[in-house]
C-alpha positions as CSV (number, residue, x, y, z in Angstrom):
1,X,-7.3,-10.3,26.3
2,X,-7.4,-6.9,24.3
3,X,-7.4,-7.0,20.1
4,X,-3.4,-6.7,20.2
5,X,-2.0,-7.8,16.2
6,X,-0.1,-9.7,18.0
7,X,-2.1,-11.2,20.4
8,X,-4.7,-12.3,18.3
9,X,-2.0,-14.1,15.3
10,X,-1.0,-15.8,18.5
11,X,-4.5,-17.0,19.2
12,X,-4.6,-18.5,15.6
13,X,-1.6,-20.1,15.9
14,X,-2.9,-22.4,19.5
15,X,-6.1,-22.9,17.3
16,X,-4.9,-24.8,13.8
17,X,-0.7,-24.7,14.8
18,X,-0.3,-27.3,12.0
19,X,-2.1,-25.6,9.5
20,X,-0.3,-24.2,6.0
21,X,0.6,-20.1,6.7
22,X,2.8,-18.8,4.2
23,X,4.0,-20.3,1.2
24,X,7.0,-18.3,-0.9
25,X,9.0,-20.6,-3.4
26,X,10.4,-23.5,-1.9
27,X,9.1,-22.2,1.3
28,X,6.3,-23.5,3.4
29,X,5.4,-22.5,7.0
30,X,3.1,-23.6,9.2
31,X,1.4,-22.0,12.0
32,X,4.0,-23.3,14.0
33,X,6.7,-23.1,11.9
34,X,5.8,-19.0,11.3
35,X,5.7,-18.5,15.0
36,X,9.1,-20.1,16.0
37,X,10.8,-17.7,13.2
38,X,8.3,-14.4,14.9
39,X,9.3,-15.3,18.2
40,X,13.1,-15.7,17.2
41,X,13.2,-12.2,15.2
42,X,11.5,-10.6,18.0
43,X,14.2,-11.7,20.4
44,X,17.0,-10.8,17.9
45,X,15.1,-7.3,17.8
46,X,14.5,-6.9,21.7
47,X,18.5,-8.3,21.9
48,X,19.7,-5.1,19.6
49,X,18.4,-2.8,22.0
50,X,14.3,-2.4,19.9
51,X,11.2,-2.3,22.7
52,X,7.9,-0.9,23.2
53,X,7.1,2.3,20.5
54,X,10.7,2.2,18.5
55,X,10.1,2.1,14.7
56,X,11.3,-1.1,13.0
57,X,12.1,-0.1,9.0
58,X,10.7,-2.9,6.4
59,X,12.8,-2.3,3.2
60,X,11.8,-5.7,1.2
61,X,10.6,-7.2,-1.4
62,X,7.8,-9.0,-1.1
63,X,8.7,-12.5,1.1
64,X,7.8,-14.4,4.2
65,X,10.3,-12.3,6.0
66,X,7.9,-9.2,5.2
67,X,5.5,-10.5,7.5
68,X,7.5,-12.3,9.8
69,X,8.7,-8.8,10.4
70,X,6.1,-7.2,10.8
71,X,4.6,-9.9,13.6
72,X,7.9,-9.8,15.2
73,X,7.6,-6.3,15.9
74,X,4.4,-6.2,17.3
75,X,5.5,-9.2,19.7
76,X,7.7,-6.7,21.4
77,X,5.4,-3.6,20.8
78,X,7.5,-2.0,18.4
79,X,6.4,-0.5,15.3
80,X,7.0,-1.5,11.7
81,X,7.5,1.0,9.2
82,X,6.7,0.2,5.4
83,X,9.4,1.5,3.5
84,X,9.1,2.2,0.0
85,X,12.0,0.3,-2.1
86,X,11.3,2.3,-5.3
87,X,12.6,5.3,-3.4
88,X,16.4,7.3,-4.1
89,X,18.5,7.6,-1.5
90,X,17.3,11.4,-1.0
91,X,14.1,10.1,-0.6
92,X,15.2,7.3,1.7
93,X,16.5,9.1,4.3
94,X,13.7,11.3,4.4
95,X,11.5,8.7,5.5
96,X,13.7,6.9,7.7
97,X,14.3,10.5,9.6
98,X,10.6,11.3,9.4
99,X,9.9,8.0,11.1
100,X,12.6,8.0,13.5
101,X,13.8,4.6,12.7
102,X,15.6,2.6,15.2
103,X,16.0,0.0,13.4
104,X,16.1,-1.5,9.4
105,X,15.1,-5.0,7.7
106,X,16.3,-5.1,4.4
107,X,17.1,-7.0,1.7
108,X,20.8,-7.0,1.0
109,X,20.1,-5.4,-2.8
110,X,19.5,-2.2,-0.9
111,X,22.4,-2.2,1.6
112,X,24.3,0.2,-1.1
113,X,22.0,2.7,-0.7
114,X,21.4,2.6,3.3
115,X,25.6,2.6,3.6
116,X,25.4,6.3,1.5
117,X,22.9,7.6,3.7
118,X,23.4,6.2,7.3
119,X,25.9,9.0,9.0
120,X,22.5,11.6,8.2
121,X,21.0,9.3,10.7
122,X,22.1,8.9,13.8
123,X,18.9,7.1,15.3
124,X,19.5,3.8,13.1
125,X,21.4,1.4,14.9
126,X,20.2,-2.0,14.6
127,X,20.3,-3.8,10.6
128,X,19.5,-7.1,9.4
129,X,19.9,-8.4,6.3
130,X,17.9,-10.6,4.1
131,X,20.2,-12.6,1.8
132,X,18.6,-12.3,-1.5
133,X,22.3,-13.3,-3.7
134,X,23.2,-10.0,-4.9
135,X,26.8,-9.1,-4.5
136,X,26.4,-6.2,-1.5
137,X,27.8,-8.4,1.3
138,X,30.4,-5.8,1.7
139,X,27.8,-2.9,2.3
140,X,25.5,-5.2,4.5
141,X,29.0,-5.5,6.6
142,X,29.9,-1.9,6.3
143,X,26.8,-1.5,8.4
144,X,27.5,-4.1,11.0
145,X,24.4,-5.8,9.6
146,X,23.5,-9.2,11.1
147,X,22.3,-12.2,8.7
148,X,18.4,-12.4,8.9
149,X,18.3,-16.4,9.2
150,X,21.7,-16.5,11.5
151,X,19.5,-13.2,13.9
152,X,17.0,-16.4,13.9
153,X,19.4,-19.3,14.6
154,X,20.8,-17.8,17.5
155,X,17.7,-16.3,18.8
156,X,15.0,-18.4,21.3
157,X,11.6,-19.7,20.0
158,X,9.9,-19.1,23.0
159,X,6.5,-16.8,23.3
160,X,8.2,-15.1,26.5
161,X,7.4,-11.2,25.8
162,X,5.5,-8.7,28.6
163,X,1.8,-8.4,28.2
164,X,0.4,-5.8,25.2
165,X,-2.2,-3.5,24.4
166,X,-4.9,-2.5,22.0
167,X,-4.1,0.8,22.0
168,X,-0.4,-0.3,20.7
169,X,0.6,1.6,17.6
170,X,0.1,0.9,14.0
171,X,1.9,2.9,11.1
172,X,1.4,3.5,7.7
173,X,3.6,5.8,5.6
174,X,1.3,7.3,2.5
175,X,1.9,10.0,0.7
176,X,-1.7,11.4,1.5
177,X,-2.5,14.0,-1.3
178,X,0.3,16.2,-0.9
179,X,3.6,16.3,-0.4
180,X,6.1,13.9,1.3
181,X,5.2,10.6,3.1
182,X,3.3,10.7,6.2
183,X,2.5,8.5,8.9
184,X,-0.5,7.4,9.1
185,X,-1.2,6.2,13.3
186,X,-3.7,3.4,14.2
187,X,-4.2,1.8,17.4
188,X,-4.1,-1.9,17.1
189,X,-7.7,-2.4,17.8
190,X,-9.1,0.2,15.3
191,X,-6.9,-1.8,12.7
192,X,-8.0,-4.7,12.9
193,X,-11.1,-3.7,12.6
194,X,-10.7,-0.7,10.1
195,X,-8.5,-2.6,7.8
196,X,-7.5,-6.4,9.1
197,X,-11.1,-7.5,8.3
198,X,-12.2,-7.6,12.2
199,X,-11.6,-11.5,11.8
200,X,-14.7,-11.9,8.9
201,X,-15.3,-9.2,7.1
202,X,-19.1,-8.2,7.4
203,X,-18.9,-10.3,10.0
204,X,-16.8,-9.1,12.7
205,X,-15.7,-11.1,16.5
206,X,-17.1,-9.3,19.3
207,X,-14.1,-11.2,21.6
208,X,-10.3,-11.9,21.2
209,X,-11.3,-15.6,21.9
210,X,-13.9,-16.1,19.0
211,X,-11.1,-16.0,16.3
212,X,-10.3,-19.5,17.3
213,X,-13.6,-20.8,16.5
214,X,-13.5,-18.8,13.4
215,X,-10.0,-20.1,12.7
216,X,-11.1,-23.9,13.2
217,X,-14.4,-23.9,11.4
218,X,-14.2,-21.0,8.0
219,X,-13.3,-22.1,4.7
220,X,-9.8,-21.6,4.5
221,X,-9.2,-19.0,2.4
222,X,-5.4,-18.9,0.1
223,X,-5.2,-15.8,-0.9
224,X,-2.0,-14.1,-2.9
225,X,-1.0,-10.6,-2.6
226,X,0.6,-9.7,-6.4
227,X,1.0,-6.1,-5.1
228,X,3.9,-5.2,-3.0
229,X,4.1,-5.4,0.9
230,X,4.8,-2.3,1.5
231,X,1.6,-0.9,0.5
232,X,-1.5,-1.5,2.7
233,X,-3.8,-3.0,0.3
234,X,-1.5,-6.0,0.1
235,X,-1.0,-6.7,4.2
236,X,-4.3,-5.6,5.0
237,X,-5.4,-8.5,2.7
238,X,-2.3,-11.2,4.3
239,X,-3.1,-10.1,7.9
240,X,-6.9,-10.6,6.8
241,X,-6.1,-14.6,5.9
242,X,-4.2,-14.6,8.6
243,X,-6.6,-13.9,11.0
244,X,-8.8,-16.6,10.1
245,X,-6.2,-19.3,9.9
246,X,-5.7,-18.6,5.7
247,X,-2.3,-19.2,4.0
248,X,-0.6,-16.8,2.2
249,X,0.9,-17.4,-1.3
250,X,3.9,-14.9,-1.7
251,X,5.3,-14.9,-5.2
252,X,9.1,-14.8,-5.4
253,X,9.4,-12.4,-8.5
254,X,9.9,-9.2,-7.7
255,X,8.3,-8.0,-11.1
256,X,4.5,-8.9,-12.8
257,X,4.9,-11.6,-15.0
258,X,1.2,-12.5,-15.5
259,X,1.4,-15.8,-17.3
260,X,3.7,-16.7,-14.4
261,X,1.0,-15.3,-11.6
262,X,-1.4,-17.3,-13.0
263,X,0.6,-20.2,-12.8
264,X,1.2,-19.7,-9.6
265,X,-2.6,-19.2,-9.0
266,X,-3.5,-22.6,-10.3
267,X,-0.3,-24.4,-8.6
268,X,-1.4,-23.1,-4.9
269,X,-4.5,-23.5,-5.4
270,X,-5.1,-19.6,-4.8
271,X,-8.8,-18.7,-4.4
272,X,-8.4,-15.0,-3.2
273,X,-5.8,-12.6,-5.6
274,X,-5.6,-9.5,-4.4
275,X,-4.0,-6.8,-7.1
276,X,-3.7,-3.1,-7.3
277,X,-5.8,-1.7,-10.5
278,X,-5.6,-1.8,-14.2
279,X,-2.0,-1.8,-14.0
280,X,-2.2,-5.8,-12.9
281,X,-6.0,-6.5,-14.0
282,X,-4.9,-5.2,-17.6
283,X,-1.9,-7.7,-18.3
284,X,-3.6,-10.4,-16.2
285,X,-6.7,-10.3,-18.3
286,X,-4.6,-10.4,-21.8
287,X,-2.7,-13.5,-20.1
288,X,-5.6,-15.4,-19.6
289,X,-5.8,-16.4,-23.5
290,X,-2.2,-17.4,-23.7
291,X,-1.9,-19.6,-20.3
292,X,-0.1,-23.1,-20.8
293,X,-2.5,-26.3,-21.7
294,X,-3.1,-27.5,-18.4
295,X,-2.9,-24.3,-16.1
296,X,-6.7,-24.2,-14.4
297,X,-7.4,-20.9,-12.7
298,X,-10.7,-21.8,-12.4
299,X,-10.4,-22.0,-8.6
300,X,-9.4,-18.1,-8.0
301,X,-13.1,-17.2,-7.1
302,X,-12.2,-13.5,-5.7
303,X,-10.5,-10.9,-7.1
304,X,-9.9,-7.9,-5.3
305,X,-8.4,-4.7,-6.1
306,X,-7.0,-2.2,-3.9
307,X,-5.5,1.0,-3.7
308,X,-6.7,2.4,-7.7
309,X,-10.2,1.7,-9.0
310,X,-10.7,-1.0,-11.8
311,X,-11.6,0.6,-15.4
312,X,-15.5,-0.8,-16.5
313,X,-13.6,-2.5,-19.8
314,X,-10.8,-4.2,-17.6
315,X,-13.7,-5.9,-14.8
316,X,-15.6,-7.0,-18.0
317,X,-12.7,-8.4,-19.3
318,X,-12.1,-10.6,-16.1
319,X,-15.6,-11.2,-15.5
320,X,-16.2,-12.7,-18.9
321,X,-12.6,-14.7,-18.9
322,X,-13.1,-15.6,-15.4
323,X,-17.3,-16.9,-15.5
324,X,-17.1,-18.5,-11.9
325,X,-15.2,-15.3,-10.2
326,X,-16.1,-12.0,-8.2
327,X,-14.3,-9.1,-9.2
328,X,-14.0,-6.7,-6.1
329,X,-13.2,-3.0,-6.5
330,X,-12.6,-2.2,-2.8
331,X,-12.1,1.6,-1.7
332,X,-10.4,2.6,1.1
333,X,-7.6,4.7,2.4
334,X,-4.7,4.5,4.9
335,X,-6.2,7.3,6.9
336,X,-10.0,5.3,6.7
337,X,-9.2,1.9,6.1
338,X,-11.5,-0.3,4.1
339,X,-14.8,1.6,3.4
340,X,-16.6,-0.2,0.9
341,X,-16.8,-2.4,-2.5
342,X,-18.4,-2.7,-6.1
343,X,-18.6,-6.1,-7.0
344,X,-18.9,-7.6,-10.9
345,X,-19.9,-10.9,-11.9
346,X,-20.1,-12.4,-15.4
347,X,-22.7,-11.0,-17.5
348,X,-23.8,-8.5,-15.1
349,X,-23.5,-4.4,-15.9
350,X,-20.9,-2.5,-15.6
351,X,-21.2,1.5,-14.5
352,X,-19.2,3.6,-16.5
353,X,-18.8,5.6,-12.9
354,X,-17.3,4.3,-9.8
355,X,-20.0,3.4,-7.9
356,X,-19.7,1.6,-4.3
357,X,-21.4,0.3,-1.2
358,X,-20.1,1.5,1.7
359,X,-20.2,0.5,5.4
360,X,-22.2,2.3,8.2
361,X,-19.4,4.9,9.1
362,X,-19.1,6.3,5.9
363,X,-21.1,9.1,4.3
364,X,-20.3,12.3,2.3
365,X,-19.9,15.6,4.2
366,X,-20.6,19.3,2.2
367,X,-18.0,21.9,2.6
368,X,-19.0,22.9,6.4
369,X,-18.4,19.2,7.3
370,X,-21.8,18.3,7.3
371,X,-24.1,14.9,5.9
372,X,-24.6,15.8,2.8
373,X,-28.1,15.3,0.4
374,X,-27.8,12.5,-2.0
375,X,-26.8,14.2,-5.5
376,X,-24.9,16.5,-3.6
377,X,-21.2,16.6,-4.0
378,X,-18.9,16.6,-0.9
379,X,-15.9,14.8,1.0
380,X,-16.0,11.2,1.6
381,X,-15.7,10.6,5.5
382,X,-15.8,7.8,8.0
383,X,-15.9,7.7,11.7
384,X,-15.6,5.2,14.2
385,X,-12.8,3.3,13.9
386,X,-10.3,5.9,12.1
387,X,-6.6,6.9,13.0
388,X,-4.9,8.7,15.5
389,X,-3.5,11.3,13.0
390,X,-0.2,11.6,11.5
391,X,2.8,10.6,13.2
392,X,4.4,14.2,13.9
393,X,2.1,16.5,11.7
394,X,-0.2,17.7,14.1
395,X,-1.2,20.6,11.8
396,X,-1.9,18.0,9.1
397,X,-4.1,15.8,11.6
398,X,-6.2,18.0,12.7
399,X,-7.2,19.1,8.7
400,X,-7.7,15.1,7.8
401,X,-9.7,14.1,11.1
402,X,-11.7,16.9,12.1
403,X,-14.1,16.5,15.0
404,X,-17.7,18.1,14.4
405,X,-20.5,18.2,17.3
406,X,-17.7,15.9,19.4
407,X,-17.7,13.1,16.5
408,X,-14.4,12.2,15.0
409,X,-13.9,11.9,11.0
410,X,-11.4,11.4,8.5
411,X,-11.5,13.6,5.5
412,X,-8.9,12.3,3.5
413,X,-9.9,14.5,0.5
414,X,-11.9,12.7,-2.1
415,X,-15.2,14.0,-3.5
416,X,-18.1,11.9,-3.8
417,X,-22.3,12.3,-3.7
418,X,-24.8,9.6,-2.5
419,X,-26.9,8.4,-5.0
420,X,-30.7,7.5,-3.9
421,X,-29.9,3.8,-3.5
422,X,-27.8,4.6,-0.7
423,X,-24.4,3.6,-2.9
424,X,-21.6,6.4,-3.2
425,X,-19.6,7.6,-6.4
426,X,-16.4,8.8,-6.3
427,X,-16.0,12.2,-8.5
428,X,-11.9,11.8,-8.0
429,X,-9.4,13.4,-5.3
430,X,-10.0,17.1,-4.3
431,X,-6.0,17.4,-4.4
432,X,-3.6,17.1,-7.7
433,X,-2.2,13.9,-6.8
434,X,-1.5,11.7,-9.4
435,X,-2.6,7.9,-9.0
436,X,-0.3,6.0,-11.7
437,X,-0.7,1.9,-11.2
438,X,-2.2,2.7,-7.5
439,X,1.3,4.7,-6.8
440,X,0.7,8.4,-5.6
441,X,2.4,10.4,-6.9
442,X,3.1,14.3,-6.2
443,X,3.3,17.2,-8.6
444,X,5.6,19.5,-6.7
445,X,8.3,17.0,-5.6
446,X,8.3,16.2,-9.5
447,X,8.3,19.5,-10.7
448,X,11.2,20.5,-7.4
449,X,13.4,18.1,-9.5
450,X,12.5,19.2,-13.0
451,X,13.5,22.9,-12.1
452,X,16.7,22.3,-10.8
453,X,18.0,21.6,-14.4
454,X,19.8,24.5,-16.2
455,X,17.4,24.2,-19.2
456,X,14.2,24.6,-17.2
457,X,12.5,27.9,-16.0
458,X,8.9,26.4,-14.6
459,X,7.4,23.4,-14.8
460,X,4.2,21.8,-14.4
461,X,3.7,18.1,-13.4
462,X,-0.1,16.8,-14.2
463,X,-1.6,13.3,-14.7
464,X,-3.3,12.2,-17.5
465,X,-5.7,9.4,-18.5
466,X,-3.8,5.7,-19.7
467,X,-5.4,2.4,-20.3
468,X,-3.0,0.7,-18.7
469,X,-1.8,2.7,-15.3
470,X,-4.8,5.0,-14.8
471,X,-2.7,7.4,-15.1
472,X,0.0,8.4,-16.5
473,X,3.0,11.3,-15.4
474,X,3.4,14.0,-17.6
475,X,5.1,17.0,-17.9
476,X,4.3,20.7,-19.1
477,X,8.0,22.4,-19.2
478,X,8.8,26.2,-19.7
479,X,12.6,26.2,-20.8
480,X,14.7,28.9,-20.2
481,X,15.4,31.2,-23.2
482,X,17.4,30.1,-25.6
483,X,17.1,26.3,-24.4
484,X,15.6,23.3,-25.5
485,X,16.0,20.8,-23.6
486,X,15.1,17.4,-24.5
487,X,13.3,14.3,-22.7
488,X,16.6,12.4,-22.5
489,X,18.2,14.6,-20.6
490,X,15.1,16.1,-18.7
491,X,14.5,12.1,-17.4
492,X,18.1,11.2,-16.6
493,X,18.4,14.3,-14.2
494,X,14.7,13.5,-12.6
495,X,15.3,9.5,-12.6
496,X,17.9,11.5,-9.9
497,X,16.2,12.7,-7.7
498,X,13.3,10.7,-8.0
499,X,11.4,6.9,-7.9
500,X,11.7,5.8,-11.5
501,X,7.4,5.5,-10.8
502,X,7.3,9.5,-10.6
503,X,9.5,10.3,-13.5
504,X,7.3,12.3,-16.1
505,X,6.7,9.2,-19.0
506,X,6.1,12.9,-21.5
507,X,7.4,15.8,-21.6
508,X,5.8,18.8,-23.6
509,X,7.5,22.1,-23.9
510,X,5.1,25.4,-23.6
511,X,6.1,29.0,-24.2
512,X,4.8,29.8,-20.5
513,X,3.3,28.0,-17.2
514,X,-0.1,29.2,-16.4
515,X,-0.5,30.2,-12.7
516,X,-3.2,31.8,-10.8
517,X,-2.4,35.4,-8.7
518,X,-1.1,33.7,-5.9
519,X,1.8,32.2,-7.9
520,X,0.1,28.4,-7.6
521,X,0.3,26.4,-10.9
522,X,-3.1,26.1,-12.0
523,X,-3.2,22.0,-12.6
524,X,-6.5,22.5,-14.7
525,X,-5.1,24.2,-17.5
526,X,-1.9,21.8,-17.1
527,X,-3.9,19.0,-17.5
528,X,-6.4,20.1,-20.0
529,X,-2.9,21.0,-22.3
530,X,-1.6,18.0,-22.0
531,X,-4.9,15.9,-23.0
532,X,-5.3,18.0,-25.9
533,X,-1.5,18.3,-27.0
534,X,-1.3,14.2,-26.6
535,X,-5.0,13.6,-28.0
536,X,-6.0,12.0,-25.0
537,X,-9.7,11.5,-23.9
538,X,-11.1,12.5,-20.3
């Protein structure tokens, strides 16, 4: 047997078929139970024409069918494709195109939006619908849609499908560091062991077959993804549990309410919550004085955030509140997977730097792609397990995974040195992206939108320092003479075009946008303007 995703979930499900899976409100799956509902999507899917390669669109909230989904598709060797739900329909059917979606599971919220776009794309032919009791049935029909649970009813249980293969394909969509989403291509294999946790993390099978025993004997982990689906920090961490024969907690609300997390923490007996920076540590930490008499946390013994590094006052916050827990920073990237962690623990110190350990295949390479000196300042990289490259960018894959003296790396772009313990700090991305609550966001797609209102000649888009997000979006706007326009109107005609996430939060007006010969905004001066003109620290 190869390491196939879905191969190996069906190895834990013959191991411990009776064991608790996924848990989401009043719903609770076994092994079993979760396998029957796979195996019946995957027919439904293989039924409307999806098979080996096709990309399967996930636009959900966060839910059992999330998953289920995304099993389902690798049962028949089809792809699933994380789909953003923040996103305008502009932005929508960019990605959906970009991917070349065959197929769509949504939640029936969003069928409004798929009906507007779906004669730009010919390709999509196949929609269910998760009923979530909004009032869109009429758009779900308008799209021939087919009920997710009645696609289940009427589909067989069985495990039936042809044989698979490692080298089946894995897709992320990230925004990278610039520009639109991209697709970020893994084989199955390198996934599991880049990302999935390799069945233990630090502590990887060598065979398909060992997961069982690892399934039977480990400490059953219950770990609760707070951050959406559709980012990988959240499935890495639910395929992770699931690979060892964990259950999933999957909280219903489609917002953060952290006294209600919490709750749900100490109800489920969750001892492994996985969040995405100060954006969730923040208001978790303030919520921990306020909880209800009675509501013990006590158990949640990780922590682990992904996707935007944890601020040194916010992990001493959580340490302190939380005595008996480990707060995990963990760094990684959809185009390197998990590289490495800073752990803090109750009365321990806390660097004011990002500081992490990293695994074997990562190091920092100088400007000519080389191992750098410790102090010196270079490009994170990993080899090894890494991805294919971008699904149709060659251009862009050959920049991010370069191959030097026949070895393979991924460069996604952020600069680092190696300190003399061996330990890496990250220095921040080489690019102008903008990392707001572990959202990337892009300065030219922002500033695209701001300039096509009448009031604006140029426009800058920068990030700048927040307590709560990391960063924060803001805007440096040259209006045209004779204009003035104001934030209210400058947000309703980007909330437009846009994510609400991207939308500039402030918007200063300048007499002039600094750019260098070449016409390219120079982001240093932007963002050095707006920290001085808001009073903001570095």
């Amino acid at each position: 047997m190869q390491f196939n995703l879905a191969d190996l979930f069906e190895i834990v499900v013959d191991t411990v078929p009776d064991r608790e899976a996924l848990v989401c409100g009043d719903r609770r799956l076994t092994y079993r139970e979760l396998e029957a509902r796979v195996n019946r999507l995957a027919h439904h899917l293989a039924a409307s024409g999806v098979g080996a390669g096709d990309h399967v669109a996930l636009y959900l909230y966060n839910g059992t069918e999330y998953l289920e989904a995304m099993l389902a598709a690798y049962k028949v060797r089809a792809v699933p494709i994380n789909v953003n739900y923040r996103y305008v329909e502009e932005e929508l059917r960019y990605l959906l195109d970009d991917c070349d979606a065959v197929a769509v599971v949504f939640h029936c919220e969003f069928a409004p939006k798929l009906v507007a776009i779906r004669e730009q794309l010919p390709n999509l032919r196949a929609f269910v619908a998760v009923d979530d009791g909004s009032d869109t049935h009429d758009a779900a029909r308008t799209l021939g849609a087919t009920d997710y649970e009645d696609a289940l009813a009427h589909a067989s249980p069985a495990r039936d499908f042809a044989p698979r293969s490692a080298d089946d394909l894995y897709i992320l969509y990230t925004g990278g560091t610039t520009g639109m989403p991209k697709g970020v291509m893994w084989r199955h294999e390198d996934i599991f062991f880049g990302a999935f946790g390799g069945g233990g993390i630090g502590n990887e099978v060598s065979t398909p077959e060992e997961l069982a025993d690892r399934a039977r004997d480990a400490r059953i982990t219950r770990c609760l993804p707070a951050c959406p689906f559709m980012h990988g920090t959240a499935h890495w961490m639910a395929f992770s549990t699931l690979y060892t024969g964990g259950a999933v907690v999957i909280s219903p609300e489609h917002r953060l309410d952290p006294v209600r997390l919490w709750e749900l923490v100490a109800c489920e007996r969750v001892n492994f919550l996985v969040i995405v920076g100060d954006a969730f540590a923040r208001p978790l930490a303030e919520a921990l004085d306020r909880l209800p008499p009675g509501v013990d946390v006590s158990g949640c013994s990780v922590i682990l955030s992904g996707g935007a590094i944890l601020s040194p006052s916010v992990k001493r916050a959580l340490a302190e509140k939380l005595p008996g827990s480990l707060i995990v920073d963990g760094y990684g990237s959809s185009e390197a997977g998990g590289q490495g962690q800073s752990v803090t623990v109750a009365g321990a110190d806390v660097s004011t730097q990002p500081r992490f350990m990293v695994n074997d295949e990562t190091t920092v390479l100088d400007d000519d792609l080389r191992p750098a000196a410790p102090g010196v300042v270079g490009k994170l990289a990993r080899r090894g397990r890494i991805p294919l490259g971008y699904y149709r960018d060659p251009e862009k894959s050959a920049a991010t995974f370069p191959v030097v003296d026949g070895v393979r790396w991924s460069v996604p772009g952020d600069h680092a040195r190696i300190e003399p313990d061996g330990s890496i700090t990250l220095l921040g991305r080489g690019s102008v992206s903008i990392n707001t609550g572990g959202e990337k966001v892009y300065p030219e797609e922002v500033e695209a939108a701001l300039k096509g209102h009448a009031a604006v000649f140029d426009a800058v888009v920068v990030g700048v320092p927040d307590e709560r997000w990391g960063e924060r979006v803001v805007a440096l706007v040259q209006p045209r003479p004779g204009r003035e326009p104001t934030f209210d109107e400058l947000d309703a005609h980007v909330r437009r075009h846009v994510a609400g996430y991207k939308v500039p939060r402030q918007v200063l007006l300048v007499d002039a946008i600094v750019r260098s010969p070449s016409g390219k905004p120079d982001y240093r001066w932007g963002k050095q303007t707006a920290k001085e003109r808001l009073g903001v620290g570095a």
